[in-house]
PyMOL CGO cylinders between C-alpha atoms (Angstrom):
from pymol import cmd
from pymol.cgo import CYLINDER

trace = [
    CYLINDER, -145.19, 61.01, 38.86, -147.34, 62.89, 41.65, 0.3, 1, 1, 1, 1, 1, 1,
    CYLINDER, -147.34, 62.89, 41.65, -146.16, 65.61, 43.24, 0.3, 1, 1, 1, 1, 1, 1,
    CYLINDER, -146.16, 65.61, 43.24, -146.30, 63.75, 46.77, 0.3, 1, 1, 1, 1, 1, 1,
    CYLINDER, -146.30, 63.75, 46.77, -144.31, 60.73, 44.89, 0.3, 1, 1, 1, 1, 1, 1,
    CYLINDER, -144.31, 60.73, 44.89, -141.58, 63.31, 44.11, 0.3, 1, 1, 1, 1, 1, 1,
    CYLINDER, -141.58, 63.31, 44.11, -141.68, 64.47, 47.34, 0.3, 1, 1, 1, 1, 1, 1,
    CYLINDER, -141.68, 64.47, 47.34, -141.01, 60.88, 48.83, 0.3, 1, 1, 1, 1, 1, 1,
    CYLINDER, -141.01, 60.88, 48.83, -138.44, 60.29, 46.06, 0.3, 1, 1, 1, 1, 1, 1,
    CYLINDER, -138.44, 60.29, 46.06, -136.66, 63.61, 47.67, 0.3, 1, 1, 1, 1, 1, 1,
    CYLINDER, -136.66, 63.61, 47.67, -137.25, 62.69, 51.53, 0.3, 1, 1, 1, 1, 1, 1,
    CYLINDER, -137.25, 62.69, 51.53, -135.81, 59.09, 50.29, 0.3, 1, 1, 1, 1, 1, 1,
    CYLINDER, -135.81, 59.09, 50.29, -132.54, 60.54, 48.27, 0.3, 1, 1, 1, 1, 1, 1,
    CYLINDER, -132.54, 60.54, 48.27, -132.02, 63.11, 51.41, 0.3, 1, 1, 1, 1, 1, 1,
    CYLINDER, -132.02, 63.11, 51.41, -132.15, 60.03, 54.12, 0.3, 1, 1, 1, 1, 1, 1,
    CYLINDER, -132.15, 60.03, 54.12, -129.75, 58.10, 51.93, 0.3, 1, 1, 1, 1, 1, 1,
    CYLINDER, -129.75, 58.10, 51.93, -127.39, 61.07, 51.84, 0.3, 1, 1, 1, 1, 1, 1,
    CYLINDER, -127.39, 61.07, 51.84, -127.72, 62.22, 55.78, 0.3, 1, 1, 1, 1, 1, 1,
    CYLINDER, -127.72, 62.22, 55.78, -125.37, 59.41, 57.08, 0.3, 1, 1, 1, 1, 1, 1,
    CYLINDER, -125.37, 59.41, 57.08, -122.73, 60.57, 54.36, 0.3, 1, 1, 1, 1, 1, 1,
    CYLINDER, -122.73, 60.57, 54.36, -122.98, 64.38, 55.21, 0.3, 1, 1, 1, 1, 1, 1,
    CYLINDER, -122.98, 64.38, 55.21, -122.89, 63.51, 58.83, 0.3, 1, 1, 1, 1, 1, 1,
    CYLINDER, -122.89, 63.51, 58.83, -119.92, 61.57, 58.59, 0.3, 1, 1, 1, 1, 1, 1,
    CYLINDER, -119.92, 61.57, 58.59, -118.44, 64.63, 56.94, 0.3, 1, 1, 1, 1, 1, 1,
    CYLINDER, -118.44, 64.63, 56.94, -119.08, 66.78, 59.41, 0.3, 1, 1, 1, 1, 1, 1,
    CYLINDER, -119.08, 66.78, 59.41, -118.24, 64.71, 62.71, 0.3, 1, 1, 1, 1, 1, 1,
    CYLINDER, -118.24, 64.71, 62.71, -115.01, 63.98, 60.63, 0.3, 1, 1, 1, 1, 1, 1,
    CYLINDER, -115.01, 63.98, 60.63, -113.54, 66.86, 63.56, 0.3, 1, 1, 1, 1, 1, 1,
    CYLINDER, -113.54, 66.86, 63.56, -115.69, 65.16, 66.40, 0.3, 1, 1, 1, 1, 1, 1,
    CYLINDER, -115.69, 65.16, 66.40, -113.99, 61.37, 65.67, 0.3, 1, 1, 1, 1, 1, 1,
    CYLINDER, -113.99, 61.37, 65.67, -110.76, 62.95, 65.80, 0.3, 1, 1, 1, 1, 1, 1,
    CYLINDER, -110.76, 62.95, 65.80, -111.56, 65.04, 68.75, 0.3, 1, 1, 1, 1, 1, 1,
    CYLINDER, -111.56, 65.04, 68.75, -112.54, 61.90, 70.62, 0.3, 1, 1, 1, 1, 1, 1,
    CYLINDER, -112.54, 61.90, 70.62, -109.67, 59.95, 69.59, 0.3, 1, 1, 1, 1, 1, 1,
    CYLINDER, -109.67, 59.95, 69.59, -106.87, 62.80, 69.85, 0.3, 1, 1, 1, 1, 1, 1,
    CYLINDER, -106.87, 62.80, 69.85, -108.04, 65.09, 72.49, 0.3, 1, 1, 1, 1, 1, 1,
    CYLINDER, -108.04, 65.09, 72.49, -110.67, 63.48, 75.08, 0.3, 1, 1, 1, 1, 1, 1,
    CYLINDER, -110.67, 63.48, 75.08, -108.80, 61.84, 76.92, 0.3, 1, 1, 1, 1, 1, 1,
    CYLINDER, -108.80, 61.84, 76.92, -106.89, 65.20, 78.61, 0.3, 1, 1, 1, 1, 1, 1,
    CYLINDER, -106.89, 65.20, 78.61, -109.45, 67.50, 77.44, 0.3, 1, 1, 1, 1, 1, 1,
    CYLINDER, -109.45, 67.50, 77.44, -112.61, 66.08, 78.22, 0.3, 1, 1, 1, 1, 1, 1,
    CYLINDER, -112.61, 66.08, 78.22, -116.00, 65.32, 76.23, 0.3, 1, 1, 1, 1, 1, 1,
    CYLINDER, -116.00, 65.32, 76.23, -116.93, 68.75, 76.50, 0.3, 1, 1, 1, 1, 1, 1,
    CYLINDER, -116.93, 68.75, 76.50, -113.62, 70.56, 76.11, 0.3, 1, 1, 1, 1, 1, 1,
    CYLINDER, -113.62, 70.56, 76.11, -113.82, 70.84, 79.87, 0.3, 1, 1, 1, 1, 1, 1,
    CYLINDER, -113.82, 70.84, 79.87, -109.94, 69.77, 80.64, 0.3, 1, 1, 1, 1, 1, 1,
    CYLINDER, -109.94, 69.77, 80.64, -111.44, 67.11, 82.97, 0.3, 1, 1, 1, 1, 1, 1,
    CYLINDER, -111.44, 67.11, 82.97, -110.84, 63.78, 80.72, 0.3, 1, 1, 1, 1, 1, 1,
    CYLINDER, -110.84, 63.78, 80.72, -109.72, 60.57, 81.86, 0.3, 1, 1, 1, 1, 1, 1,
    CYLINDER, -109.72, 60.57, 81.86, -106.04, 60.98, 81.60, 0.3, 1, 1, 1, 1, 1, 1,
    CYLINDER, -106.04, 60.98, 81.60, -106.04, 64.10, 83.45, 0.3, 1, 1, 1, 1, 1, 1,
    CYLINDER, -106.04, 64.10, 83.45, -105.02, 62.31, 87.00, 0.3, 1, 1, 1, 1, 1, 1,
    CYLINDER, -105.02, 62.31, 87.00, -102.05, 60.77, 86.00, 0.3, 1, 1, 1, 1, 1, 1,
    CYLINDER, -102.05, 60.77, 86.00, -100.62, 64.33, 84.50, 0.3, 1, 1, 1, 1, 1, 1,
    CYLINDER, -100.62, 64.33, 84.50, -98.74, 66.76, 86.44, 0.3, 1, 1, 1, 1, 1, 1,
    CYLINDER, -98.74, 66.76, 86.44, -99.68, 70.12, 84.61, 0.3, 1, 1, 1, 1, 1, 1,
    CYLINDER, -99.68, 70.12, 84.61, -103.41, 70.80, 84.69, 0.3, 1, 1, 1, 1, 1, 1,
    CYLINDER, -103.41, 70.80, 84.69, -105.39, 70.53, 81.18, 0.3, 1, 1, 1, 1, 1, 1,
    CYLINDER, -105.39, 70.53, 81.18, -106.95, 73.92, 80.28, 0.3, 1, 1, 1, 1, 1, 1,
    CYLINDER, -106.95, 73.92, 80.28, -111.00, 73.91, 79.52, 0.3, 1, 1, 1, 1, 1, 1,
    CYLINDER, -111.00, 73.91, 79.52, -110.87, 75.06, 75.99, 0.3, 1, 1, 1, 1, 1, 1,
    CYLINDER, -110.87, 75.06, 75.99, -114.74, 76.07, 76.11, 0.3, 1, 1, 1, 1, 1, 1,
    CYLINDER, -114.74, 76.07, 76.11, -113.91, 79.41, 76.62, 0.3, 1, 1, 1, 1, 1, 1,
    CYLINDER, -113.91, 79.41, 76.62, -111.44, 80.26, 73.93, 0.3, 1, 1, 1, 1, 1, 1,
    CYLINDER, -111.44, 80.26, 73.93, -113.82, 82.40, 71.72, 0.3, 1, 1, 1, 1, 1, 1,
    CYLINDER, -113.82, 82.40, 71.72, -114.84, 84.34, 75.22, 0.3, 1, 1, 1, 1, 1, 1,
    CYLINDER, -114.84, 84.34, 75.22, -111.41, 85.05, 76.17, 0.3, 1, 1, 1, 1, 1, 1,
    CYLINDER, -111.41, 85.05, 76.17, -110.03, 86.45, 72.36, 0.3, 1, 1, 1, 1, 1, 1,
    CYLINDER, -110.03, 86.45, 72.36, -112.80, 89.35, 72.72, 0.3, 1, 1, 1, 1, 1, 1,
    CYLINDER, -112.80, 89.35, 72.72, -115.90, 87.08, 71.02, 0.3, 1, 1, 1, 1, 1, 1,
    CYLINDER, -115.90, 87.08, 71.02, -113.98, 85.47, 68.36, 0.3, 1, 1, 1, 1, 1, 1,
    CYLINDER, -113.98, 85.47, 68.36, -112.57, 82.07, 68.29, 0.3, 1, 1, 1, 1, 1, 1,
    CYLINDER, -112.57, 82.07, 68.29, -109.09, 82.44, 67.64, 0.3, 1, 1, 1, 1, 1, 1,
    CYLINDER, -109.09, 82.44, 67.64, -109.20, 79.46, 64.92, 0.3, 1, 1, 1, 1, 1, 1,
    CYLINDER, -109.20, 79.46, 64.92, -105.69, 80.07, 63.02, 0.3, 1, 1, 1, 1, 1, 1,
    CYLINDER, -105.69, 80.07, 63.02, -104.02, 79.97, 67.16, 0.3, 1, 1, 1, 1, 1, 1,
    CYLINDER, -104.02, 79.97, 67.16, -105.81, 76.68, 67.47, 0.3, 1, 1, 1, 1, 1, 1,
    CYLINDER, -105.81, 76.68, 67.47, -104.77, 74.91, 64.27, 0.3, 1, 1, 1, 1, 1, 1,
    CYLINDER, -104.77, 74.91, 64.27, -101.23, 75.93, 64.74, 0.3, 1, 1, 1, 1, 1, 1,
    CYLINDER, -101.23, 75.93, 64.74, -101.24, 74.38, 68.20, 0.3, 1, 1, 1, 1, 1, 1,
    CYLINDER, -101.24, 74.38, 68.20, -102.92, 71.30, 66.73, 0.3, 1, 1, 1, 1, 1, 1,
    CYLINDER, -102.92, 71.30, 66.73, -100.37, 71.19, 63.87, 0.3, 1, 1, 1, 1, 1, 1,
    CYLINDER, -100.37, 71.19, 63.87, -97.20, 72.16, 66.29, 0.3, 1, 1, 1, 1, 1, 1,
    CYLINDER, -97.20, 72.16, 66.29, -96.27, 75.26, 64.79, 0.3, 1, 1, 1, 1, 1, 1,
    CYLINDER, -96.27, 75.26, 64.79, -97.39, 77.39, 68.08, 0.3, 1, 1, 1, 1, 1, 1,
    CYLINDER, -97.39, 77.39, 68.08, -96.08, 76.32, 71.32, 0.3, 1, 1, 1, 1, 1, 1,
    CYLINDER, -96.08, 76.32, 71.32, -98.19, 76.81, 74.45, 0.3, 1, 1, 1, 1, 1, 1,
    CYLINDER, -98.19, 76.81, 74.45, -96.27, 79.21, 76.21, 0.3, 1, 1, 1, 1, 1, 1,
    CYLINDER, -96.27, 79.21, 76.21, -97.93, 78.62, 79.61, 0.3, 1, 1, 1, 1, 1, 1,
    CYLINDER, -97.93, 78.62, 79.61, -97.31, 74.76, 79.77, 0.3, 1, 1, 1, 1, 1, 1,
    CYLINDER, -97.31, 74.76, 79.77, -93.74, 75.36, 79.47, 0.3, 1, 1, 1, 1, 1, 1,
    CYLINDER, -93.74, 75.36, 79.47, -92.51, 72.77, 77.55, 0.3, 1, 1, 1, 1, 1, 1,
    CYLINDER, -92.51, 72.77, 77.55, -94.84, 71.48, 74.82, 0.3, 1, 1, 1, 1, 1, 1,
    CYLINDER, -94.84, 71.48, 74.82, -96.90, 68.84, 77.14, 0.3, 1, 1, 1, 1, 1, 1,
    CYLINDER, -96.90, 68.84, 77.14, -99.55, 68.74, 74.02, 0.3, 1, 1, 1, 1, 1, 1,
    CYLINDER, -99.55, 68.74, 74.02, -99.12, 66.34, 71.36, 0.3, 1, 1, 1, 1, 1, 1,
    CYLINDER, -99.12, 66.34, 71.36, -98.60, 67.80, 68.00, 0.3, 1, 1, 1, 1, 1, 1,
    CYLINDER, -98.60, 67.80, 68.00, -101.65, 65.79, 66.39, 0.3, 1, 1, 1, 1, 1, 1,
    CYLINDER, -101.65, 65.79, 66.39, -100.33, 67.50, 62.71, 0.3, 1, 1, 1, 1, 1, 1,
    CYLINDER, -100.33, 67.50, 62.71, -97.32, 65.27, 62.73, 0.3, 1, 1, 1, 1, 1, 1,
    CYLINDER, -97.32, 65.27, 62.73, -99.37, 61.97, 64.02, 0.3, 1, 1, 1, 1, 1, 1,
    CYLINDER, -99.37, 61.97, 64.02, -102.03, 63.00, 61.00, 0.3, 1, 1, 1, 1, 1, 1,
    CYLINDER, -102.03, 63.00, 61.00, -99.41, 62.99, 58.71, 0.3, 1, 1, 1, 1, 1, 1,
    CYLINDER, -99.41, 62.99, 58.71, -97.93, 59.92, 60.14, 0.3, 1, 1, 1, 1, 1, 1,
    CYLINDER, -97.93, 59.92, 60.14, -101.11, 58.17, 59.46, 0.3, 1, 1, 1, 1, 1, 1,
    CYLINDER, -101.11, 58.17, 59.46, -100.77, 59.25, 55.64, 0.3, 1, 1, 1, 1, 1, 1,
    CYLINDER, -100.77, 59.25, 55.64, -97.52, 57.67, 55.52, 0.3, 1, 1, 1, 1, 1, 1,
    CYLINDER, -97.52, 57.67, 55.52, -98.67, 54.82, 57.06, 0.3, 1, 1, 1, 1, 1, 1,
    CYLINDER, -98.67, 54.82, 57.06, -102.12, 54.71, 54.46, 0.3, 1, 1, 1, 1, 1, 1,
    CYLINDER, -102.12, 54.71, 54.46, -99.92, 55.19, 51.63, 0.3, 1, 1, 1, 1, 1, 1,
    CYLINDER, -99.92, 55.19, 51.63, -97.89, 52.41, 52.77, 0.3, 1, 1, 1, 1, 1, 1,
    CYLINDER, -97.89, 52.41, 52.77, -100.87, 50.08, 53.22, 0.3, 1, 1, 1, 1, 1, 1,
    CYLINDER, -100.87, 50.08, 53.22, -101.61, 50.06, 49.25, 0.3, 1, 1, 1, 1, 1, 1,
    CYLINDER, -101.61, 50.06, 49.25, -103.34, 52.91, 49.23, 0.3, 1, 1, 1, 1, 1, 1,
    CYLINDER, -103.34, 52.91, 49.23, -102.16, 55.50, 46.70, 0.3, 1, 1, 1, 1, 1, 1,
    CYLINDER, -102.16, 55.50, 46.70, -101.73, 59.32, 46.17, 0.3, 1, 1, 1, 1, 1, 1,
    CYLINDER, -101.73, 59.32, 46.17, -99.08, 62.03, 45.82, 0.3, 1, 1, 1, 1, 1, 1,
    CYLINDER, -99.08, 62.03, 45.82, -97.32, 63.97, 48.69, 0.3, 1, 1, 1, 1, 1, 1,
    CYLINDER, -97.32, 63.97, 48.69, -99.77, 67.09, 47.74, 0.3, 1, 1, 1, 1, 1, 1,
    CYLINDER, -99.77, 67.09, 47.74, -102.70, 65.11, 48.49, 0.3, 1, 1, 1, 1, 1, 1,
    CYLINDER, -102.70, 65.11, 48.49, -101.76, 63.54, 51.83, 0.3, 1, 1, 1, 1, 1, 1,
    CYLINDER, -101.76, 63.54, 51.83, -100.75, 67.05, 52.89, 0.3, 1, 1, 1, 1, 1, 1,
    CYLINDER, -100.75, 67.05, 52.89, -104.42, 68.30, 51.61, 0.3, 1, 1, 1, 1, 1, 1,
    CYLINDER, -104.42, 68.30, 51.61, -105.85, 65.53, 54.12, 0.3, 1, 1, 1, 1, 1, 1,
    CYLINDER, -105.85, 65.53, 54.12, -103.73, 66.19, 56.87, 0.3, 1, 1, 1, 1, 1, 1,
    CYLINDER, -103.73, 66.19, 56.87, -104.85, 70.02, 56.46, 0.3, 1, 1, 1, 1, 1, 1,
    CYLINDER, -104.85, 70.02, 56.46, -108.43, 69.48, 55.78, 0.3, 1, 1, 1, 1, 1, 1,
    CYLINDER, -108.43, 69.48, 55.78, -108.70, 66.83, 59.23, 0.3, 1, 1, 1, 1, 1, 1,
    CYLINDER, -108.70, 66.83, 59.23, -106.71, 69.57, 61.04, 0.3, 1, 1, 1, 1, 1, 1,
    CYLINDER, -106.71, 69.57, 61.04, -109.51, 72.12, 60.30, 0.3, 1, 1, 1, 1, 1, 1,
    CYLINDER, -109.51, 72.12, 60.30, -112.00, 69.83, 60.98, 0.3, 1, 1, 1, 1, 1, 1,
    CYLINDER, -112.00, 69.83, 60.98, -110.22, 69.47, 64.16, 0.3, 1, 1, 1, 1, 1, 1,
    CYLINDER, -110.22, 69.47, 64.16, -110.99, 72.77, 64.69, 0.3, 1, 1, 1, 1, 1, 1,
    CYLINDER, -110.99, 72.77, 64.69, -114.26, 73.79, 63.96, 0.3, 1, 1, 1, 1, 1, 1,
    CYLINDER, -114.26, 73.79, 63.96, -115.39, 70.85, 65.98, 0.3, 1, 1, 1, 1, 1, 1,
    CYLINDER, -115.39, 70.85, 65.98, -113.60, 72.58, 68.74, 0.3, 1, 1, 1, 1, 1, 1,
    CYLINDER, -113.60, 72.58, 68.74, -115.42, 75.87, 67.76, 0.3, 1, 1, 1, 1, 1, 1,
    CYLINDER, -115.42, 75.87, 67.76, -119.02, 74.10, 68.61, 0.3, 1, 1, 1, 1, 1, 1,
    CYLINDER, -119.02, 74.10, 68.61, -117.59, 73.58, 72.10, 0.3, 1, 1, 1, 1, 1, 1,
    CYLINDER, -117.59, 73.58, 72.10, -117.26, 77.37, 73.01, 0.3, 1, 1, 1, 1, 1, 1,
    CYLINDER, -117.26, 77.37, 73.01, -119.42, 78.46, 75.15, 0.3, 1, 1, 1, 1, 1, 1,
]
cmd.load_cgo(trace, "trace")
């Protein structure tokens, strides 16, 4: 094989492989979208659709890194995500607790057919959480 074969071999394997790494990494982005949009905005803005039937304002959360001195305060995030940190400001918590509907759409996979133990449902309810939040990390401004 030529060396400019084996180069189009590689270009060819990394094309069919983009669409799965992407997928990986918008995992946070789908579930952004989905989950957090729709009060939150797009762009993290706190201007999303649902914001004009609510009665507390939705915060922009592009500026969490700038406010925490430079550094985006991603363990504060995840436990607001995963309900373990209440918002102090809001009062009440007026967020859903997306950790408990991720975990609620284990139970509901598992029920499905799909199979797995408790440990591993847990793993995938942590590992969309921190997707979750890096996604919201690219949003910082």
């Amino acid at each position: 094989m030529k060396c400019p074969t084996k180069f189009a071999v590689a270009l060819a394997a990394l094309a069919f492989c983009a669409p799965t790494i992407a997928a990986d990494t918008s995992a946070g982005r789908r579930d952004y979208e989905h989950n957090c949009a729709m009060c939150h905005g797009v762009t993290g803005k706190g201007n999303g659709w649902l914001t004009q039937y609510l009665l507390v304002p939705v915060p922009s959360i592009t500026e969490l890194k700038k406010n925490n001195a430079g550094v985006f305060p991603a363990k504060r995030v995840y436990q607001v995500i995963d309900g373990t940190t209440e918002v102090k400001l809001h009062g009440s918590r007026s967020m859903p607790v997306w950790g408990r509907t991720f975990q609620l759409d284990e139970v509901a996979r598992k029920f499905s057919g799909s199979r797995g133990d408790s440990r591993a449902s847990g793993d995938v309810v942590r590992a969309r959480i921190r997707a979750l939040v890096d996604y919201i990390a690219t949003l910082q401004e």
